[in-house]
C-alpha positions as CSV (number, residue, x, y, z in Angstrom):
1,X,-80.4,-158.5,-95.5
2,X,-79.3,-161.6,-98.0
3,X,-77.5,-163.0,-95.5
4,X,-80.1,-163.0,-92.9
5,X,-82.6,-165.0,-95.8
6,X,-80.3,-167.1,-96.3
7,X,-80.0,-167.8,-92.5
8,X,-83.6,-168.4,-92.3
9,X,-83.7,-170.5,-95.3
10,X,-80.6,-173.1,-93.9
11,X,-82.8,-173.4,-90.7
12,X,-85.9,-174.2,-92.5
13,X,-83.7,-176.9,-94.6
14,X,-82.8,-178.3,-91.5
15,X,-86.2,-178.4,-89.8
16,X,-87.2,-180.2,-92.4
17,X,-84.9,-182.7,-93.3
18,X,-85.4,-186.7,-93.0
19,X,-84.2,-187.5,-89.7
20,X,-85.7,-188.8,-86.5
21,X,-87.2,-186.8,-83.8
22,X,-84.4,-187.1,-81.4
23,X,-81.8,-186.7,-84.1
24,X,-83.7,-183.5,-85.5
25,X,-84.3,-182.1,-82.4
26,X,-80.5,-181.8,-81.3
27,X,-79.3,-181.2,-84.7
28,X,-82.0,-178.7,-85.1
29,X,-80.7,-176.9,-82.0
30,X,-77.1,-177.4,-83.0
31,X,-77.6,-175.9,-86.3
32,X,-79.8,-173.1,-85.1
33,X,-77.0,-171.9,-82.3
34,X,-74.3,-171.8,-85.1
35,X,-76.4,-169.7,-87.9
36,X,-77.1,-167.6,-85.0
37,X,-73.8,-167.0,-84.3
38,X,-72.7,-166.7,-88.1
39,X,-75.8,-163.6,-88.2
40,X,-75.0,-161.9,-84.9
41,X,-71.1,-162.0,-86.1
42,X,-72.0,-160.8,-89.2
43,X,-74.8,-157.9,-88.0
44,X,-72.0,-156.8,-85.6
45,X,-69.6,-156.6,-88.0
46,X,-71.4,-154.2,-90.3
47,X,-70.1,-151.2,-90.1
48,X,-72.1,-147.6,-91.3
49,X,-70.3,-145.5,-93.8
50,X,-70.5,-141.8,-95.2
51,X,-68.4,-142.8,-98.5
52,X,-71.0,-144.7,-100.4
53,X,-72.4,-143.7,-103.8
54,X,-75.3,-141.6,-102.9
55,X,-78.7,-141.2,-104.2
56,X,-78.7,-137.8,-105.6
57,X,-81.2,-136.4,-103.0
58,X,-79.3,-137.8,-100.1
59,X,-76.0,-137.1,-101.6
60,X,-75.2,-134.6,-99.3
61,X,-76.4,-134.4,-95.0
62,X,-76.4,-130.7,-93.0
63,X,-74.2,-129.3,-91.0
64,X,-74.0,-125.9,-89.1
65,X,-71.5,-123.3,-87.9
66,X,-73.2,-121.3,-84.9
67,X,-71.6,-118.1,-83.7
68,X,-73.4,-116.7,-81.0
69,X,-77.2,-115.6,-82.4
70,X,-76.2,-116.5,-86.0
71,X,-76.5,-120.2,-87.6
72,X,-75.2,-120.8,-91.2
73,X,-76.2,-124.4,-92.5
74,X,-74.4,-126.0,-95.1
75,X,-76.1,-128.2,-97.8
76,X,-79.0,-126.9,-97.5
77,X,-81.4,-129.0,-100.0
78,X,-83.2,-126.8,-102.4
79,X,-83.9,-129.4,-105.1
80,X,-86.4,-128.4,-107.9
81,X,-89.0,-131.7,-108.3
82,X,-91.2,-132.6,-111.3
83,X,-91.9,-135.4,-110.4
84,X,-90.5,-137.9,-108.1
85,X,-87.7,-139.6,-110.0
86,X,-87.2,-136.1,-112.1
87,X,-85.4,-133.1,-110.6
88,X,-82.9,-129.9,-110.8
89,X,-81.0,-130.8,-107.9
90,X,-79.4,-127.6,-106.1
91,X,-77.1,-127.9,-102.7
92,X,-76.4,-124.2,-101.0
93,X,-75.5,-122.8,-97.8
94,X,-77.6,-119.6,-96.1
95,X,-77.3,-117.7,-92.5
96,X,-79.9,-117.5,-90.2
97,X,-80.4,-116.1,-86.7
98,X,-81.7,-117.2,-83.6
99,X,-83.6,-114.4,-82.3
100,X,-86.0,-114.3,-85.4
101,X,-86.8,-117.9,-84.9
102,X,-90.7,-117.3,-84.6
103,X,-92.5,-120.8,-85.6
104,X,-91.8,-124.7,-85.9
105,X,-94.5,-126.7,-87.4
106,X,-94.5,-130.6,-87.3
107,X,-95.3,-131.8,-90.6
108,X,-96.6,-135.3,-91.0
109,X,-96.7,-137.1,-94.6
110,X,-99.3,-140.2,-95.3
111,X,-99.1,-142.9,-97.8
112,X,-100.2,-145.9,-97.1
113,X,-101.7,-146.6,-93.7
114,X,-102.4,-143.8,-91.0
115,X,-100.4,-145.5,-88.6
116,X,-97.6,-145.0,-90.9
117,X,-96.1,-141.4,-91.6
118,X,-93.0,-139.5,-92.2
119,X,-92.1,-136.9,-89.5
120,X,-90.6,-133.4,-91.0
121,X,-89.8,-130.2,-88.3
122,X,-90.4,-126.5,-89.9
123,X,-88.5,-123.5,-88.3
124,X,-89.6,-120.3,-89.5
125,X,-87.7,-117.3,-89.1
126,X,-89.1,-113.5,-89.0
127,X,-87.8,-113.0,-92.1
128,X,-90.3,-115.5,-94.1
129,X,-88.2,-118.4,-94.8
130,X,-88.8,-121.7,-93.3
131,X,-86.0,-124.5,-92.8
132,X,-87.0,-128.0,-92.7
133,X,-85.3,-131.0,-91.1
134,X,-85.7,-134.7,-92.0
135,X,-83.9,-137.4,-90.3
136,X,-84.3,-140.1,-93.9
137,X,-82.7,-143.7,-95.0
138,X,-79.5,-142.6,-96.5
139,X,-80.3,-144.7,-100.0
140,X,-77.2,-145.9,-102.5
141,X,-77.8,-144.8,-105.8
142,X,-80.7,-147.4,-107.7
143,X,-81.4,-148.8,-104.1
144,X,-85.1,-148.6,-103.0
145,X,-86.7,-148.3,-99.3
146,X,-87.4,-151.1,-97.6
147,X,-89.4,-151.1,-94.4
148,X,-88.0,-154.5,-93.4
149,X,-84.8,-153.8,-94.7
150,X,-84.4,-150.5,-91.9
151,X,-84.6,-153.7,-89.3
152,X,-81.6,-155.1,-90.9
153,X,-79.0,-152.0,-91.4
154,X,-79.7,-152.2,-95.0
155,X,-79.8,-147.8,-94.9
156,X,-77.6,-145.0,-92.9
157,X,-79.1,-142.4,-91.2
158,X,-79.1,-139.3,-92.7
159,X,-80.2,-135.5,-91.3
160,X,-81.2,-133.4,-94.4
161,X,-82.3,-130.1,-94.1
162,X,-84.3,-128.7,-96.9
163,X,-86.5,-125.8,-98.6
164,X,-90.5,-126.1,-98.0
165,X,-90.4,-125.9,-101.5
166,X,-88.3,-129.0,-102.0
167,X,-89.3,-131.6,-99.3
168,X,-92.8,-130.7,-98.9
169,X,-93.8,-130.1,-102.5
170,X,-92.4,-133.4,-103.1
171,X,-94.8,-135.3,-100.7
172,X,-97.8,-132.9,-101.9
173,X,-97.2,-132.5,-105.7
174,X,-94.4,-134.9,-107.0
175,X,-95.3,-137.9,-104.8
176,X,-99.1,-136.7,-104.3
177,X,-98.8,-138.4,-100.4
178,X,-101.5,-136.6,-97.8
179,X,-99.9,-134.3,-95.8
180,X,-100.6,-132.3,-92.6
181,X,-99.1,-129.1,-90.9
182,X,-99.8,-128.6,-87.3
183,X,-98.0,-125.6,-85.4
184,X,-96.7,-126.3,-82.3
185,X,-97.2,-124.3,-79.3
186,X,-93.8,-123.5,-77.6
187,X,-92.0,-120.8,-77.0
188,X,-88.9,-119.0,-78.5
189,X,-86.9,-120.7,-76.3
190,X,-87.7,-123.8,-76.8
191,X,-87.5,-123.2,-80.8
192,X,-84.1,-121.8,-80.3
193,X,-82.9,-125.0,-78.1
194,X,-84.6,-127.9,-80.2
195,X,-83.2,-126.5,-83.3
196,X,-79.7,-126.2,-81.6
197,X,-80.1,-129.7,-80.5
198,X,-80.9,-130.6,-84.5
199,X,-77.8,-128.9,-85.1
200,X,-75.6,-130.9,-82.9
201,X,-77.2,-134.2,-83.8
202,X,-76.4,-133.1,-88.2
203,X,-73.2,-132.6,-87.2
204,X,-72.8,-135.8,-85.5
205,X,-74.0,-137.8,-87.7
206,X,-71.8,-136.0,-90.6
207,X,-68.6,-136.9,-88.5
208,X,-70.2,-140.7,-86.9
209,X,-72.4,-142.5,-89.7
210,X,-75.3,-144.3,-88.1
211,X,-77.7,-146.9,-89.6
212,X,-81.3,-146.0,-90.0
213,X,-83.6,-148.3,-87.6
214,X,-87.3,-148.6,-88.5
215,X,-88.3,-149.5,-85.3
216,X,-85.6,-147.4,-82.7
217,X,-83.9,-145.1,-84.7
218,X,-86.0,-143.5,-87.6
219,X,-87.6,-140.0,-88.5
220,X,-89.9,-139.3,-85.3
221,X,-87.7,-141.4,-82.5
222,X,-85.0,-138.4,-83.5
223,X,-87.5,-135.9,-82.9
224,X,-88.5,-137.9,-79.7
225,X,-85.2,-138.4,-78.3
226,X,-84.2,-134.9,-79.0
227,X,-87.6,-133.6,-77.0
228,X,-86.6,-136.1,-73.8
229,X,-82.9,-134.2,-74.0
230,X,-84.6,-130.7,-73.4
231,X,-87.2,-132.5,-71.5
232,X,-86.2,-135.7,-69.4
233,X,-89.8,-136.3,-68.2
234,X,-91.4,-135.8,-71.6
235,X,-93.7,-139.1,-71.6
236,X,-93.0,-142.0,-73.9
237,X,-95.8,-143.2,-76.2
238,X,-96.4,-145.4,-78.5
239,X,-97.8,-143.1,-81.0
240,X,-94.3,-142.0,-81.0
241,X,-93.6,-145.6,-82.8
242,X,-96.6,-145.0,-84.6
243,X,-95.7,-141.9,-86.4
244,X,-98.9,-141.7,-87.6
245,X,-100.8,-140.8,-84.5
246,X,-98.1,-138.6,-83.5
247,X,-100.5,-135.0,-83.6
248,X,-103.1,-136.8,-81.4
249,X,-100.3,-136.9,-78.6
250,X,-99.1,-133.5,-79.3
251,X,-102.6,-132.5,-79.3
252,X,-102.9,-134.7,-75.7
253,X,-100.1,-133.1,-74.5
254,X,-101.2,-129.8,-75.0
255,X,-98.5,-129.0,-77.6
256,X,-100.5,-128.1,-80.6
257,X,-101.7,-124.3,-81.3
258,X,-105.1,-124.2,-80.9
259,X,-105.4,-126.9,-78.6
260,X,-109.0,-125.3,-77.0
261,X,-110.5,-126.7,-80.5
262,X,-111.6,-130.5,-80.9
263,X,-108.9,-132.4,-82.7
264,X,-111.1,-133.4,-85.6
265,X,-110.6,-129.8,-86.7
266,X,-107.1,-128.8,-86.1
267,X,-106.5,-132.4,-88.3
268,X,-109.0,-130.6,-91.3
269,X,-107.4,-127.3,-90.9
270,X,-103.8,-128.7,-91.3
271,X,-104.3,-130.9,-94.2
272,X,-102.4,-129.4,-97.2
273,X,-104.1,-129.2,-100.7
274,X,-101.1,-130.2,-103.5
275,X,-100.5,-126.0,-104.7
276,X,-100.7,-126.6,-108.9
277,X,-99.5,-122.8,-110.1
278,X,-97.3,-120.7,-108.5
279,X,-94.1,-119.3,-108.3
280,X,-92.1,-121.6,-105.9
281,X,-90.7,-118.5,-103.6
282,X,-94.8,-118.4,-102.4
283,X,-94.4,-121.8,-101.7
284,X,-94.5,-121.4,-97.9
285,X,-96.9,-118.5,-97.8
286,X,-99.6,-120.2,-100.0
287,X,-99.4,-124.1,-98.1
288,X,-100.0,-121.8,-94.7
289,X,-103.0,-119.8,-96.4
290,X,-106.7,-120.5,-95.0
291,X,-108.4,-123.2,-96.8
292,X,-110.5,-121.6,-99.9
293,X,-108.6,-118.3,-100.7
């Protein structure tokens, strides 16, 4: 990222120095072909790591062990917030099983403008818990996001899988962001296979560190691009860039429960309300209560 400014600062220097038009338009060329070559050398010559000094929340990434029907995830984030800076944090490991996946919800988190939204998957097993996956920058402690520093390889790409309780109570409570649940209509199969293909990108990415891109490589491309691998003719859109609009193509697509109903509707009915009181194991049966009770 520094280098890259300073890049575009020695080219501006040399637009604008005192020479004649002839002299500045070769040397201009001359110097613009070498600091293009000193920033492609350099961006190919960054390399991603997984030994940096973590943030605390993205200290550790999932993996999973899958034998047979039965999944057991590793670093499981179950992080207690009160606010967004303050926090218990708590890492664990649990089992789960295939055949009682039941549910995934895409969850969609607002802060600034609509176009512009974080991307979470819920699975939710028979037995009442939910498991929710977040491909995220991979931040160094005391280093902040950057939207034009994910162009750059300023962040690694990191797969955290999470409580309800942690990473969505974050965006409605601790960070008080607007954000949306919208079930999505697919079958057990498909739950099972997506969430296997989750599982093999986590423990990828654990073994092969990868920089976060905000354009091609960030938290609903991965959820794309692992869609296209269980379905090759799944169409491209460019909601899928613009996160924001991404349940008005599910909802296009037919993908949405409830789908019969005008989108307007399934958008009010998945808003979630920040929950203020309540013990946080209720956590996920209260955010999927019926508005008003």
């Amino acid at each position: 990222m520094a280098l890259t400014a300073l890049v575009l600062a020695a080219y501006i220097s040399v637009l604008f120095s005192p020479r004649s038009s002839s002299q500045l338009i070769s040397f201009s060329n001359v110097a613009f072909i070498c600091l293009g070559s000193l920033f492609l050398v350099s961006w190919f010559s960054m390399k991603p790591s997984l030994t940096r000094d973590w943030a605390a929340d993205v200290q550790h990434t999932v993996t999973a062990d899958v034998q047979g029907d039965e999944v057991t995830f590793h670093n499981i984030r179950d992080f207690t917030w009160n606010d967004s800076r303050i926090f218990v944090p708590r890492w664990k490991s649990g089992t789960y099983r295939l055949n009682e996946l039941n549910s995934v919800d895409v969850i969609l988190s607002y802060w600034t403008h609509p176009a512009i939204a974080h991307t979470l998957i819920s699975f939710g097993f028979a037995d009442g818990r939910h498991l929710v996956f977040s491909a995220e920058i991979r931040k160094k402690k005391g280093q902040e996001f950057s939207s034009l520093g994910g162009f750059f390889r300023s962040f690694e790409l990191a797969m955290i899988a999470a409580e309800e309780r942690d990473i969505v109570y974050l965006r409605t409570n601790a960070r008080d962001e607007r954000v949306y649940r919208y079930p999505v209509d697919v079958d057990q199969e498909l739950m099972q296979a997506m969430l296997l293909k989750y599982i093999e990108k986590a423990n990828d990415l654990a073994r092969n560190p990868a920089f976060y891109n905000t354009l091609t490589s960030n938290c609903t491309t991965v959820v794309f691009d692992l869609v296209r691998l269980l379905e090759p003719g799944f169409p491209f859109d460019y909601r899928v860039l613009l996160s924001g609009y991404l349940p008005e193509f599910l909802y296009d697509n037919e993908l949405l429960m409830n789908s019969d109903l005008p989108f307007s509707e399934i958008q009010q009915r998945a808003l979630l309300t920040p929950v203020r009181s309540m013990e946080r194991e209720q956590f996920s049966t209260v955010i999927r209560q019926p508005a008003g009770t």
